[in-house]
C-alpha positions in Angstrom: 72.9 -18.7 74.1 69.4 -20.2 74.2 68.1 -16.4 73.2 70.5 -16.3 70.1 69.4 -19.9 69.1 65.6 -18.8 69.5 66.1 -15.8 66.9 67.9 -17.8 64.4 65.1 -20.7 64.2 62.5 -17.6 63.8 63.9 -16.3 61.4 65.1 -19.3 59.2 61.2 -19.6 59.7 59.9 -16.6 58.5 62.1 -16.8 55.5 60.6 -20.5 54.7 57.2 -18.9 55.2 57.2 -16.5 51.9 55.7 -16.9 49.4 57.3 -16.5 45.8 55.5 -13.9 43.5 53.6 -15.6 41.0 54.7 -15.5 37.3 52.5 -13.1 34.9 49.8 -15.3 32.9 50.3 -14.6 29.0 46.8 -13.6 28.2 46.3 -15.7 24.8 45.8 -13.4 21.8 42.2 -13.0 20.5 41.6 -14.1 16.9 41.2 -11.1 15.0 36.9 -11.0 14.2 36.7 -10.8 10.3 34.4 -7.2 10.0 31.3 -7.8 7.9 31.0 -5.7 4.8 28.2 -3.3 5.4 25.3 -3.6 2.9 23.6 -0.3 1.8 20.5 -0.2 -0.2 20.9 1.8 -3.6 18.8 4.3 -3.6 16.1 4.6 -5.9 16.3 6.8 -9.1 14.1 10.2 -8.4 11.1 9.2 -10.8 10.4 6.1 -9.4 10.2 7.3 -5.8 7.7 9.5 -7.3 5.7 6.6 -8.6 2.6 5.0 -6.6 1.3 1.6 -7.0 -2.4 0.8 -6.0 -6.2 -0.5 -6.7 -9.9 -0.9 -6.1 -11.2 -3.9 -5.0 -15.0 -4.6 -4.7 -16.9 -8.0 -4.2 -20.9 -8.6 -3.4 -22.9 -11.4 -3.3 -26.9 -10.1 -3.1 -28.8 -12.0 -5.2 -26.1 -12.0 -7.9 -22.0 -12.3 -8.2 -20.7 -8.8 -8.6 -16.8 -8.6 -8.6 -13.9 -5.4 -9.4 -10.8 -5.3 -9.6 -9.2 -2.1 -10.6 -5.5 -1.5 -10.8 -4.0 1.6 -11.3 -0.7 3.5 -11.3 0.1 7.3 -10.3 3.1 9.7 -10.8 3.8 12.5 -8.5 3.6 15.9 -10.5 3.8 18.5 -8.2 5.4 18.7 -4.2 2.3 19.4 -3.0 0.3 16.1 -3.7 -1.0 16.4 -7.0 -1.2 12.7 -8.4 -1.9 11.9 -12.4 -2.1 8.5 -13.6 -4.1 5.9 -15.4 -5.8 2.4 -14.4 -8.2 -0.2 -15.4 -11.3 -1.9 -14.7 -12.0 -5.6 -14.9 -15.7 -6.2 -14.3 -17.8 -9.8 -13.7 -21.0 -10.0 -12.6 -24.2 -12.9 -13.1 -26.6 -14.5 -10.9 -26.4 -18.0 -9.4 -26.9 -21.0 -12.3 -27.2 -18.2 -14.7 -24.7 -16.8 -17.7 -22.2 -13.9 -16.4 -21.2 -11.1 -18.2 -18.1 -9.0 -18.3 -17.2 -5.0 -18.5 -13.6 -3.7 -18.9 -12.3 -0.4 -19.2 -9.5 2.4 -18.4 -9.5 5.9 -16.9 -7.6 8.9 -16.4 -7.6 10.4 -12.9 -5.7 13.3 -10.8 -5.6 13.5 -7.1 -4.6 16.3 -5.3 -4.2 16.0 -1.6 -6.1 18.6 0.7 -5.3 18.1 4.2 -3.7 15.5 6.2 -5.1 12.3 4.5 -7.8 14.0 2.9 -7.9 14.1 -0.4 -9.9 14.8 -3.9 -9.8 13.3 -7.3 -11.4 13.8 -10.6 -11.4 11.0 -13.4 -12.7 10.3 -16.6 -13.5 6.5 -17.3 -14.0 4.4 -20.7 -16.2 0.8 -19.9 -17.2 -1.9 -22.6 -20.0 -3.5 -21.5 -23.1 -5.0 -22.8 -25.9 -2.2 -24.0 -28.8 -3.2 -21.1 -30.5 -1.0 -18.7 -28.0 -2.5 -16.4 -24.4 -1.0 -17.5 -25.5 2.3 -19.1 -27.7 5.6 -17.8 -28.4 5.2 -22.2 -29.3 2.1 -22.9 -30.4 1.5 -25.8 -32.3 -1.6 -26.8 -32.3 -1.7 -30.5 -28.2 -0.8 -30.7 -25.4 -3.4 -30.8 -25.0 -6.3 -28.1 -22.1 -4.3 -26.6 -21.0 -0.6 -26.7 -18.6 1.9 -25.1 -19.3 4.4 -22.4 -17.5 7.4 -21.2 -18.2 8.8 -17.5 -16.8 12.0 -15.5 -16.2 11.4 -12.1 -15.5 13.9 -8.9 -14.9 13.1 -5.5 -13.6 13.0 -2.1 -11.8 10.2 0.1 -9.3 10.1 3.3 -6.5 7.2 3.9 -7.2 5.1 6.7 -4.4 5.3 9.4 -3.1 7.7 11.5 0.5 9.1 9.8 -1.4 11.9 7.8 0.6 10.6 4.5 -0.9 10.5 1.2 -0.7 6.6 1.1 -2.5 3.0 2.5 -6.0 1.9 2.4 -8.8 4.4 1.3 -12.0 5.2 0.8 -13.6 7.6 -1.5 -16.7 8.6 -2.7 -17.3 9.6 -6.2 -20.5 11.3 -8.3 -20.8 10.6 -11.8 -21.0 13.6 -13.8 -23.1 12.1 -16.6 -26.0 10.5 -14.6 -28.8 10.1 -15.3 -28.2 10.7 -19.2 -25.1 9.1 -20.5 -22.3 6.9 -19.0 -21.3 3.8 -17.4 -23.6 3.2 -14.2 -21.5 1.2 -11.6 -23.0 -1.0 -8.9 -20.9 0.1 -6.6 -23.3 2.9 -6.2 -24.4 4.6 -2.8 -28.3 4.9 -2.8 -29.4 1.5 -5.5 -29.0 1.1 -9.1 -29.0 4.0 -10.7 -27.6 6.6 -8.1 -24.4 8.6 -9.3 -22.8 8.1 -5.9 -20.0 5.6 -6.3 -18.2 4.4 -3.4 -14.6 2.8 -3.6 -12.4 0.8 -1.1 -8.6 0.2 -2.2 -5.1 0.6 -1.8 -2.5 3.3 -2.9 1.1 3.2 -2.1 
């Protein structure tokens, strides 16, 4: 009797002792994450991704102000880096307390890449300056106060960087055609007044 009243308590136990499964947790629903509108860039028409956009710069102070600035603009006419276009030249120079003068002008150039970010250009420039031994290889004392000259130019340069493209920061170095007996004679010259060597520093993109 005891044994039977033993294995009734146990098992009224074990029933007390379990554990009721737990109820599934509704997961809340997400709000729904409004998709952005993906922005793409119109292309650009075919001419003017052919177009480049650039300058010369030059500035020097010895003895006298001396300062360039020379836009110009290029159009891609070939695939294989051949480059015509025109720019300008805005010229200042004069010596400290003393009366500046100014020289403006345009050119024609091509430039035809060669290798990597070598490359070689040919120009002919037009400059307005005054008529002194200073602007022009012909100066001529008795003519008017200013006067037009016309130079030929040839020359090599390389872009400055390392991704062999036909763009960036250059250098170049030109020879003037008409030295020493006509044409305009740059200070920007390799050598002193007077040399046809004309170095440029700029930017073409």
């Amino acid at each position: 009797m005891q044994k039977f009243i033993f294995i009734f308590l146990l098992s009224f136990s074990l029933k007390a002792q379990i554990i009721p499964q737990a109820e599934p947790i509704e997961e809340e629903p997400q709000e729904e994450q409004e998709e952005k509108p993906v922005l793409f860039e119109e292309p650009k028409p075919a001419w003017k991704q052919r177009l480049h956009y650039g300058g010369n710069i030059w500035a020097q102070f010895w003895g006298a102000l001396y300062f360039d600035a020379s836009p110009m603009v290029g159009y891609d006419v070939t695939e294989k880096g051949t480059i015509v276009g025109v720019g300008a030249s805005f010229i200042y120079q004069g010596g400290y307390q003393q009366g500046g003068n100014v020289a403006a002008g345009g050119r024609v150039f091509v430039r035809q890449a060669i290798w990597k970010s070598l490359f070689a250009q040919g120009e002919y420039e037009f400059m307005n300056a005054p008529n002194n031994q200073i602007n022009f290889y012909n100066f001529d004392v008795d003519g008017p106060a200013r006067k037009w000259g016309a130079s030929p130019l040839i020359g090599l340069g390389f872009y400055q960087g390392r991704n062999s493209q036909q763009s960036g920061s250059f250098i170049s170095v030109m020879y003037n055609l008409g030295a020493p007996s006509f044409g305009y004679r740059s200070l920007q010259s390799i050598g002193g007044n007077g040399s046809p060597f004309v170095i440029r520093i700029g930017y073409f993109f």
